[in-house]
C-alpha positions as CSV (number, residue, x, y, z in Angstrom):
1,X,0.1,0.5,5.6
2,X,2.4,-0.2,8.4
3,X,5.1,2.8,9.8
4,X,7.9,2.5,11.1
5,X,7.9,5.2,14.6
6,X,10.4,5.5,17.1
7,X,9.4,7.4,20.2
8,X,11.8,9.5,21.8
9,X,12.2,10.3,25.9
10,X,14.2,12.4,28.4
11,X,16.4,10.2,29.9
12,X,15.9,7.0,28.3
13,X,17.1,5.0,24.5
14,X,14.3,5.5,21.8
15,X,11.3,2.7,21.6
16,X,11.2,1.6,17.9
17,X,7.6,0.2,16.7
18,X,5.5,-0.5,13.8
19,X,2.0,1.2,13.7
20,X,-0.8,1.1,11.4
21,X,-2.2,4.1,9.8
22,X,-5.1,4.7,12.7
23,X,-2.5,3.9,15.1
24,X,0.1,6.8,14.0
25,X,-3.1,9.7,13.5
26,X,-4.1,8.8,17.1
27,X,-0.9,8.8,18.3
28,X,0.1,11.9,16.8
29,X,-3.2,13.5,18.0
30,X,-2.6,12.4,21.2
31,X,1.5,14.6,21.6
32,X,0.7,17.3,24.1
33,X,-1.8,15.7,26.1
34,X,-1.2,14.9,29.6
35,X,-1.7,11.1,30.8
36,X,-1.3,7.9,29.4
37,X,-2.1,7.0,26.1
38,X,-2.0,3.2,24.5
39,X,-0.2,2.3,21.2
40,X,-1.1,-0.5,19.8
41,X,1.9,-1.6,17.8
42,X,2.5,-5.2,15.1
43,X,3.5,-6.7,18.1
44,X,1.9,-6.2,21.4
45,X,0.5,-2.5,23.0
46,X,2.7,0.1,24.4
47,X,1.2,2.6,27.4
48,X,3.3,6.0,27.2
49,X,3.1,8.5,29.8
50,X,2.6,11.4,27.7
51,X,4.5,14.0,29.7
52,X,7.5,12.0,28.9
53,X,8.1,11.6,25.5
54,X,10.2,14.1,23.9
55,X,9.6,13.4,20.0
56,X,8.7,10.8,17.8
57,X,10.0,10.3,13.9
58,X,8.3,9.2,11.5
59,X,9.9,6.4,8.5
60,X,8.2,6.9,5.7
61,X,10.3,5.1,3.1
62,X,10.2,1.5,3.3
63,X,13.2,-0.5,3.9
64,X,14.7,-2.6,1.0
65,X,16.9,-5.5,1.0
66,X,18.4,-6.4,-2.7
67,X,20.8,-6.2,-5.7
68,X,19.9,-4.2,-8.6
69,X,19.1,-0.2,-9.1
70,X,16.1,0.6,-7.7
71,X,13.7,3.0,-9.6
């Protein structure tokens, strides 16, 4: 299942992604650390300096597009 993520940083707009599963639990695992970490993300790999991210949220809920009540 792919997640929607958007990385947060001091002094810069928010990087939106989509990660896998693995990708997110690294990533995740990875907050606190000092370095650079890689991201590999539905379309292409993203290195962060991990000093300089500030937060990252999590989408859980999938997006929909349509008519109708939704259950």
């Amino acid at each position: 299942m792919a997640h929607r993520i958007s990385i947060g940083f001091h002094a810069s707009p928010p990087l939106a992604a989509r990660v896998s599963d693995d990708e997110l639990e690294r990533l995740q695992k990875a907050l606190g650390e000092e370095g650079w970490h890689e991201v590999v993300a539905d379309d292409g790999a993203i290195r962060l300096n991990l000093a300089s991210v500030q937060w990252l949220r999590v989408d859980k809920d999938e997006q929909r597009v349509g008519f109708g009540i939704g259950s």
